[in-house]
C-alpha positions in Angstrom: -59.7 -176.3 17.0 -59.0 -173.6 19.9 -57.0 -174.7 22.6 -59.7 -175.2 25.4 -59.4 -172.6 28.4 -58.0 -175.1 31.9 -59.3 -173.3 34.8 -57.2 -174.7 38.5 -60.6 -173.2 40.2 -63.8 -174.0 38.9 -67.0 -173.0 41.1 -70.3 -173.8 39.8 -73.6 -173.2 41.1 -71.9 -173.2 44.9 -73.9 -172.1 47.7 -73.2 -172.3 51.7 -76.2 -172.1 54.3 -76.6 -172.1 58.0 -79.8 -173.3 59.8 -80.5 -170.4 62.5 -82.5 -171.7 65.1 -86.2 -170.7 65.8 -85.9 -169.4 62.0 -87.7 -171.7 59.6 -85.8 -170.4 56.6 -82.0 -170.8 56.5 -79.3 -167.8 55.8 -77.6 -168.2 52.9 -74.3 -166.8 53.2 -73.2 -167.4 49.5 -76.0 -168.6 47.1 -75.8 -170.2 43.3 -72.0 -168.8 43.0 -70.1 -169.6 39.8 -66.2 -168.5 39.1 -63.7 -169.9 37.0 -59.8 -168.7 37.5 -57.1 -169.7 35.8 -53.4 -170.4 36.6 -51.5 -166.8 37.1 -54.5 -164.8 37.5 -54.4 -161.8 40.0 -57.8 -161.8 41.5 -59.7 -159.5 44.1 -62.9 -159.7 45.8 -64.7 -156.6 47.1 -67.9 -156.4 49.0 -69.4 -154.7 52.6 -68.8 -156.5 55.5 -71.1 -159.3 55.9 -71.7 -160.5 52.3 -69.6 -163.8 52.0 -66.0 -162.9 51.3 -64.7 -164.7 53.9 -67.2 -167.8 53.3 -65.5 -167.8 49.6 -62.4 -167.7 50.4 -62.9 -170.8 53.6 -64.5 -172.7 50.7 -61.6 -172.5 48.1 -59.2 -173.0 51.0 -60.9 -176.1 51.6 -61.8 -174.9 55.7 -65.6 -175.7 55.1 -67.6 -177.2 52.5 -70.3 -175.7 50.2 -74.0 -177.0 51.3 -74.4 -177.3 47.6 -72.8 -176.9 44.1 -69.1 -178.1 42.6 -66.2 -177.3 43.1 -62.8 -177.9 42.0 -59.9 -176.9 43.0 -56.2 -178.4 41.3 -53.6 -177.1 43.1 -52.0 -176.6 46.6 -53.8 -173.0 48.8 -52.3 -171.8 51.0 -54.5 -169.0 53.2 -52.8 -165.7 54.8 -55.9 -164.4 56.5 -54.5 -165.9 59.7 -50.7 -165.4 60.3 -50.4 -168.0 62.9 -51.5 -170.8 61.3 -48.9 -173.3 60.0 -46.5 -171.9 62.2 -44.9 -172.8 65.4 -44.4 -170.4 67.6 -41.1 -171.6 69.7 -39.7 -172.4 65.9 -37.2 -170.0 64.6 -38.3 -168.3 61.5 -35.8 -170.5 59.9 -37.2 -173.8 61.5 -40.6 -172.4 60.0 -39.5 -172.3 56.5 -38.9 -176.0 56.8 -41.8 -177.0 58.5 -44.6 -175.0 56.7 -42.6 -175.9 52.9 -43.4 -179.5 53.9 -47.1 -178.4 55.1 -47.3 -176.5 51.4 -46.5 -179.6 49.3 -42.4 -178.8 48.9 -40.1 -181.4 49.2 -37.6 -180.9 52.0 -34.7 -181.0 48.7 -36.8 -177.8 46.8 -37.8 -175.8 50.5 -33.8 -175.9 51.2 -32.6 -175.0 47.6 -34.8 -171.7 48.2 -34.1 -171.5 52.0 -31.5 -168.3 51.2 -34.6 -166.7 48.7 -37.3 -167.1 51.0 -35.3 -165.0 53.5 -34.0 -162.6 51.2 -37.8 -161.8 50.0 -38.7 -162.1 53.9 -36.5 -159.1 54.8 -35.9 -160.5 58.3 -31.9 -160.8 58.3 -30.4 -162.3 61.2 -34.3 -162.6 63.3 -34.6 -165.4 61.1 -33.2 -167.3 64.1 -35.3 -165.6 66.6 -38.2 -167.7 67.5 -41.5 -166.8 65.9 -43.8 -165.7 68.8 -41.4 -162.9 68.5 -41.7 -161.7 65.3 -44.3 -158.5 64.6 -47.8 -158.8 62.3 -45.3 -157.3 59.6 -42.6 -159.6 60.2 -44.9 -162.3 60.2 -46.7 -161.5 57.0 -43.3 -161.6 54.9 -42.3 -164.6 56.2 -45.3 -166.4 55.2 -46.0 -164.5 51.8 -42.3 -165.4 51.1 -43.1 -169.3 51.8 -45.9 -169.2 49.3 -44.5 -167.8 46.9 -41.8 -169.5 46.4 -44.0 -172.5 45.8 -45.2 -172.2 42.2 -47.9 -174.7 42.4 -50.0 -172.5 44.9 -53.2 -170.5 45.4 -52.5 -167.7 47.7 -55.3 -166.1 49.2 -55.5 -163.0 51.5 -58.9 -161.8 53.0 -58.5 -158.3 55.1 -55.5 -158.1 56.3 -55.0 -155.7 54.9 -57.7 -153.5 55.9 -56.9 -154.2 59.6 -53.2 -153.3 59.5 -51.3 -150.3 60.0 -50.4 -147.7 57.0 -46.4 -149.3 56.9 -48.0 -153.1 57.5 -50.1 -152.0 54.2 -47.9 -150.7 52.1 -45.5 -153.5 52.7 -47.8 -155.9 51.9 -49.1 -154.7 48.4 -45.6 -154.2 47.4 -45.3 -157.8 48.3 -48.4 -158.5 46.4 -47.2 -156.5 43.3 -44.0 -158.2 43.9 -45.6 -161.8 42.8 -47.5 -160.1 40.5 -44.9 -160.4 38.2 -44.8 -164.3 38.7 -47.4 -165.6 36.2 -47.3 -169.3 38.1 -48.4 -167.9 41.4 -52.2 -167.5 41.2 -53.3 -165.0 43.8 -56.7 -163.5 45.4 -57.4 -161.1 47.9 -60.7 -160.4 49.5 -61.5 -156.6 50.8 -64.4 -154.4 51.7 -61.8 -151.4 50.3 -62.3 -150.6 46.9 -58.9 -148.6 47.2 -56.9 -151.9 48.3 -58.4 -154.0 45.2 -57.5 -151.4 42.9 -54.2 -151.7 44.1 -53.3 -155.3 44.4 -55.6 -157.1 42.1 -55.5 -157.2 37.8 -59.4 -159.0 37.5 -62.1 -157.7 40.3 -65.2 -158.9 41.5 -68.1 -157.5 43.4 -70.0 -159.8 46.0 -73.0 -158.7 47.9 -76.6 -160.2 48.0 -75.4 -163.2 47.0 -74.4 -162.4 43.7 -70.7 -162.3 42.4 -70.0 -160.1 39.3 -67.3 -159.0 37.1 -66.0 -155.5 37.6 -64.8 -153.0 35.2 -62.2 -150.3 36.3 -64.7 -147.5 35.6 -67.0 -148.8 38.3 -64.1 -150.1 40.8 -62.9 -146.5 40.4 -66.7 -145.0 41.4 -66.5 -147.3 44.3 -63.7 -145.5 45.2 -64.6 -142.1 45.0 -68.2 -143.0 47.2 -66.0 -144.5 49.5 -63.9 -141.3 50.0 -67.1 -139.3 50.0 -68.2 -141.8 53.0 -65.1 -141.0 55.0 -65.6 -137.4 54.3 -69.2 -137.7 55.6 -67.5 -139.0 58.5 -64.7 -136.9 59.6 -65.8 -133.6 58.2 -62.0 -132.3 59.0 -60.8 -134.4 55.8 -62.7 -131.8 53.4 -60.7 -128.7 55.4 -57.8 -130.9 54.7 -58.2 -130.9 51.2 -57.5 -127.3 50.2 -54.5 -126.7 52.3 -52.9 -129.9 51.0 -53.5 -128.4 47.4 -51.8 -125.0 48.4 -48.3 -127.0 49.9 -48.1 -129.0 47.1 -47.7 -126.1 45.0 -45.6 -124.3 47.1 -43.2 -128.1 46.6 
């Protein structure tokens, strides 16, 4: 007989409402969801502003509760959308490893036997002493990406941050993300209205809007990419002027 599929997060039929006073019908913000992952998988989760993304990822995380459906969830999530949770801000970054390990599920033996790896991957050499209300959006980002991480039993899950950071912040943090790639234990998923951002940092992509959550091929994550460039060029009509005089430098390289 095949080996049957174990999923460690199993959504079925899931929806979230909100009563909106002087309305007589509620607003659904996620309706008759279903999505299965399994253990290692590299998921993102694109969609306009507005469609449920961050409702998703608040019910996985275990912040609200679904008005309806099931859900299961089997191991430990830990959320980055908001780098100052889970930490304390007169703690060193050092004190912080401790303190947010024990939050995550570690064992105070396990969070100091990777104490030296978590600040190697954090990049934060000797500010690892400095207390944390010091520490930049980048430096904070590492930090906590290199605390989850270390903790194989985890669901990591990133919504936007990405989007609202600087060009260095970004690229730091998708070489982070294609860092754990590379650790099948991890299982990871990242929300975005950027096509380009999902493309990067996810291996399995989803579209939500209306309600409806479906599976993405490359070929139409790619198209969503080129309408969103067209978009921007819509906007800032100097991009298109751009484009030719890049093409002549580049030859000239």
């Amino acid at each position: 007989m095949p080996k049957k599929t174990s999923y460690i997060i199993n959504l079925s039929n899931v929806s979230k409402k909100y009563d909106i006073p002087g309305q007589k019908q509620p607003f659904y913000a996620l309706k008759n969801i279903d999505l299965k992952i399994k253990k290692g998988d590299n998921i993102g989760i694109i969609g306009p502003n507005g469609t449920g993304k961050t409702t998703l990822l608040k019910i996985i995380g275990g912040i609200t509760k679904p008005s309806s459906g099931k859900i299961s969830i089997k191991e430990n999530v830990v959320s980055l959308s908001h780098l100052e949770a889970g930490f304390h801000p007169e703690l060193t970054g050092f004190e912080n490893i401790i303190s947010s390990g024990l939050l995550a599920g570690m064992t105070k033996k396990k969070i100091i036997s990777k104490t030296n790896t978590i600040i190697y991957k954090s990049k934060l050499g000797k500010f690892i002493h400095a207390p944390f209300y010091t520490y930049s959006s980048g430096m904070k980002f590492r930090l906590a990406f290199s605390i989850a991480s270390i903790n194989l039993n985890s669901i990591i899950l990133i919504d936007e941050i990405i989007t609202t950071a600087d060009l260095n912040f970004q690229k730091q943090i998708i070489n982070l993300i294609k860092e754990i790639q590379l650790n099948q234990q991890v299982t990871l998923i990242t929300a975005s209205c950027s096509p380009m951002h999902i493309w990067q940092g996810s291996q399995k992509h989803y579209y939500l809007n209306k309600n409806k959550l479906k599976l993405l091929s490359k070929k139409w994550l790619i198209k969503l990419i080129i309408q969103q460039e067209k978009m921007w060029e819509e906007i800032f009509p100097l991009l298109k002027e751009i484009k030719p005089i890049k093409a002549k430098f580049l030859k000239r390289l």
